[in-house]
C-alpha positions in Angstrom: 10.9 -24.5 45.4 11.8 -20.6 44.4 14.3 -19.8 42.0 16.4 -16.9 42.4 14.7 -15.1 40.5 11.0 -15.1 42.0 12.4 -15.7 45.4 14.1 -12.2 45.0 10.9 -11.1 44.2 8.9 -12.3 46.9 11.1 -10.8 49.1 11.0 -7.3 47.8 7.0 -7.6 48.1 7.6 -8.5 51.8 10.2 -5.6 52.6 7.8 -3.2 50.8 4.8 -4.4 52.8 7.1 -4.3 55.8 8.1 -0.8 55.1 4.3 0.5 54.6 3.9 -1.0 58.5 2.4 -4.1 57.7 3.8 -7.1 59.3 1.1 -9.9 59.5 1.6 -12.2 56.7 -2.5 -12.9 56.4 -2.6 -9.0 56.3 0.0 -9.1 53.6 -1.4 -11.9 51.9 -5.0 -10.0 51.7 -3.2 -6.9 50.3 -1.8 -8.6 47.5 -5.1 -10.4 47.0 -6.2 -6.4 46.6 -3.7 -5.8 44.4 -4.2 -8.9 42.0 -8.0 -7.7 41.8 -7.7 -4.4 40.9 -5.0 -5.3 38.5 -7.6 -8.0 36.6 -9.8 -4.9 36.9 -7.6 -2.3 35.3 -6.9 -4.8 32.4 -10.6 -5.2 32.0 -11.1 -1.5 31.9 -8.1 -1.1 29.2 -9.6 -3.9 26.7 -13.8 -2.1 27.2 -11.6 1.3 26.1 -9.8 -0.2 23.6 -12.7 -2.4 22.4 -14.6 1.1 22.4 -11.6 3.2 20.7 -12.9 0.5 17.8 -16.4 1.3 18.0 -15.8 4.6 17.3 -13.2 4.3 14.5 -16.0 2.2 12.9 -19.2 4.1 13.4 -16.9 7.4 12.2 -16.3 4.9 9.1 -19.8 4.6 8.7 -20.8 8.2 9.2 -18.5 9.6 6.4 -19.7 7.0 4.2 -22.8 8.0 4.6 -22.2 12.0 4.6 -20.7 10.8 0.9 -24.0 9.0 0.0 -26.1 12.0 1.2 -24.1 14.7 -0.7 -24.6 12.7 -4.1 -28.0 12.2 -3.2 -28.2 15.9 -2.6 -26.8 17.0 -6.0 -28.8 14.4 -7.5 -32.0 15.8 -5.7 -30.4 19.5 -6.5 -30.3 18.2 -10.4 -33.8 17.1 -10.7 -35.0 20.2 -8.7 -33.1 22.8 -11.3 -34.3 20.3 -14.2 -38.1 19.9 -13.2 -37.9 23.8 -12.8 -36.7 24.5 -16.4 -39.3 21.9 -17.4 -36.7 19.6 -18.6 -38.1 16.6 -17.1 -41.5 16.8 -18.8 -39.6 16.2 -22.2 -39.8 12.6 -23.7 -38.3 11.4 -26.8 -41.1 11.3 -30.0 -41.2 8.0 -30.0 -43.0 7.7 -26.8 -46.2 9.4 -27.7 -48.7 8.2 -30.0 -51.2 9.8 -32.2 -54.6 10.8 -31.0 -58.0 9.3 -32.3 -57.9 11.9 -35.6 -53.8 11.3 -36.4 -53.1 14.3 -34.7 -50.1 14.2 -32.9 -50.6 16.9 -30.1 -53.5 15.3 -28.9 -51.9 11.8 -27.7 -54.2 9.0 -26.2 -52.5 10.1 -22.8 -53.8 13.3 -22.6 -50.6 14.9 -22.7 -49.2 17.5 -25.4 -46.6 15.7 -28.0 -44.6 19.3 -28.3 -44.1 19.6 -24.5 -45.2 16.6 -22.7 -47.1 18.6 -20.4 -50.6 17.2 -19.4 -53.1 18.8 -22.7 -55.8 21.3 -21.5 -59.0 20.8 -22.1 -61.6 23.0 -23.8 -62.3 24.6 -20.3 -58.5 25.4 -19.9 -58.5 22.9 -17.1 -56.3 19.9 -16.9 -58.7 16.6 -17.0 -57.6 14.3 -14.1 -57.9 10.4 -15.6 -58.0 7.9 -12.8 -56.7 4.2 -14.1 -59.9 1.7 -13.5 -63.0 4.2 -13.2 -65.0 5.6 -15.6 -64.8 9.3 -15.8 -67.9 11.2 -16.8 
């Protein structure tokens, strides 16, 4: 059995179907069949945008974390650049280098210069290249 409440319901569904012109209660009936569907649809829809909305709050997230990482990286990268331009990072503490086959210091096992660290030039004014493994001639 209705209660008064749903029956009063029911029966403004009927007098607004009745109104429209439709009077057969199986045409009715497949109306608010319609109805139900594309209802179910339209709540679908709704949770796909909302679900979305949160797709893109995330991936923004994610994007301005990442612009962050790539800006330090790039004043890192702009740091090194200005530095390896001023020679700065060819300069190792004195401890690192070790004196050459005669006790001289600026001629280092490693073929670098002790003052600047820079690869030492040999007596053709040429940098020697030293491979690790092979004999050089």
């Amino acid at each position: 059995m209705l209660t008064g409440n749903i029956r009063s319901q029911v029966d403004r569904i009927w007098d607004a179907f009745w109104s429209g012109g439709i009077s057969n209660p199986l045409e009715v009936i497949e109306q608010i069949t319609y109805l139900l569907f594309l209802k179910r649809l339209d709540e679908l829809h709704t949770l796909d945008e909302n679900k979305s909305a949160r797709r893109v709050t995330a991936v923004e997230a994610l994007k301005t974390a990442q612009g962050a990482s790539l800006t330090e990286l790039d004043a890192l990268f702009a740091s090194l650049q200005h530095r390896a331009f001023r020679g700065e990072l060819w300069e190792r503490p004195p401890y690192v280098f070790r004196k050459g086959a005669e006790g001289n210091p600026s001629e280092t096992s490693g073929g670098h210069s002790a003052e600047t660290n820079k690869p030492a030039k040999n007596s053709s004014g040429t940098i020697p290249i030293r491979f690790h493994g092979h004999r050089n001639d």
